[in-house]
N, C-alpha and C positions, 0 to 999 in steps of 0.2 A: 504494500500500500504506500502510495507516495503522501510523505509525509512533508514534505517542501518544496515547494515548483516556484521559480526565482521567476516574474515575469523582467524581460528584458526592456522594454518599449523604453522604461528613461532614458536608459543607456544610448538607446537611440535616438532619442530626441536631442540628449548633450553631445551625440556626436553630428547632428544634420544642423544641428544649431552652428557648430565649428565650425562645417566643412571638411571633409576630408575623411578619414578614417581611426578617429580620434576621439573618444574612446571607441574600440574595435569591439562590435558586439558580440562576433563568434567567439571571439578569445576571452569575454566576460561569459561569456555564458559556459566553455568549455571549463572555466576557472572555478566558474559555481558550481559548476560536476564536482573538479576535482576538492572542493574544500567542502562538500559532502550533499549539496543539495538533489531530489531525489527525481528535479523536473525541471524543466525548461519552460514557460511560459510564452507566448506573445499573441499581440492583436494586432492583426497586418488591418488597415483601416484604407477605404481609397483613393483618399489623399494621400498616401504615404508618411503622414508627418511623422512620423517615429522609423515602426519597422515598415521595410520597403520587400515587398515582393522577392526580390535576390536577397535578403537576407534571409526569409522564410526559408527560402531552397537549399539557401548554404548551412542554415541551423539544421535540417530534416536529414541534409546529409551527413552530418557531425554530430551530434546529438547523440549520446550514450546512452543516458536515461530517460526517464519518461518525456513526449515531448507533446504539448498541448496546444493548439491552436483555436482563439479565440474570436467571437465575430457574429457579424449578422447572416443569417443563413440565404444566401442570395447567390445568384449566378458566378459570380465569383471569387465566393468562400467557397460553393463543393466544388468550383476547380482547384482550387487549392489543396481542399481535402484527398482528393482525388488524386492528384499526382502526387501529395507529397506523404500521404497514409500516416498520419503523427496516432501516436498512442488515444490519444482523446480529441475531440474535439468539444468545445463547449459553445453551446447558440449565447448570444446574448444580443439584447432585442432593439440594439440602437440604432439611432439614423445616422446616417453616414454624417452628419453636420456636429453629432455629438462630441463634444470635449473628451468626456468619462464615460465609461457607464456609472449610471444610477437608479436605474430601477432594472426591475425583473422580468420576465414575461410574463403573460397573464395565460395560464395554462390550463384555463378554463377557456378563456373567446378565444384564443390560437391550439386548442387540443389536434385541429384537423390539420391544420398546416404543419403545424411540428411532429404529426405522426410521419407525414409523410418525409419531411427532409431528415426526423432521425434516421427513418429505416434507410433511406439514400445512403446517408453517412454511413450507418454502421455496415452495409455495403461492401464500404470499402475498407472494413478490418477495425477501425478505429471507436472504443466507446465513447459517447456523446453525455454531456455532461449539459444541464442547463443552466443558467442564471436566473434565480427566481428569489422573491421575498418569501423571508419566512412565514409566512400563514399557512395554516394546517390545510386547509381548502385548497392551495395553489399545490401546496405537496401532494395533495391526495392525487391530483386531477394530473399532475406530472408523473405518475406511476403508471 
């Protein structure tokens, strides 16, 4: 059971802020393996502002332990998912304009839709994880 998944996105956001490859995100992330962390993290967003695409591909290809990709379930997060098969995927229900996420899905009005893009996902090898508020209702209805 992964007990610590480091998400990387600041890492990347301080390094797109610089320019260049400054701080290196594969090498924080591989670093966070080796100083014992048990997952890798990130939310490729479609702007890019943090992780970018080629970062995704170069973590999935490097990446020892667990590796998790986070995001809105859209055309081009199960491409993602799809080529690059990370341990988990996790939906989380934000608009591409969102800063953070902050809220959860509502797994009661999207029960249909999320069946459907879990089963896609899990498809392709990877357990699906959702972002949701803790209310007993929202959990039920997520099961």
């Amino acid at each position: 059971m992964t007990k610590l998944s480091v998400n990387v996105n600041k890492i990347a956001t301080l390094r797109n802020a610089r320019g260049g490859n400054n701080p290196n995100v594969l090498q924080t992330a591989l670093d966070c393996e080796r100083f014992g962390a048990d997952g890798i993290t990130v939310h490729p967003r479609p702007d890019e502002r943090h992780i970018t695409n080629n970062d995704v591909y170069e973590l999935a290809e490097n990446v020892k332990t667990e590796f998790n990709i986070e995001g809105y379930p859209d055309a081009r997060f199960s491409k993602i998912i799809k080529e690059t098969r990370p341990a988990q995927a996790t939906l989380v229900p934000d608009a591409p304009d969102v800063i953070t996420s902050n809220a959860g899905w509502d797994t009661i009005k999207n029960q249909s839709e999320l069946i459907d893009i879990v089963g896609e996902l899990k498809s392709y090898g990877c357990r699906v994880s959702l972002f949701i508020a803790p209310d007993l209702k929202l959990i039920e209805a997520a099961a």
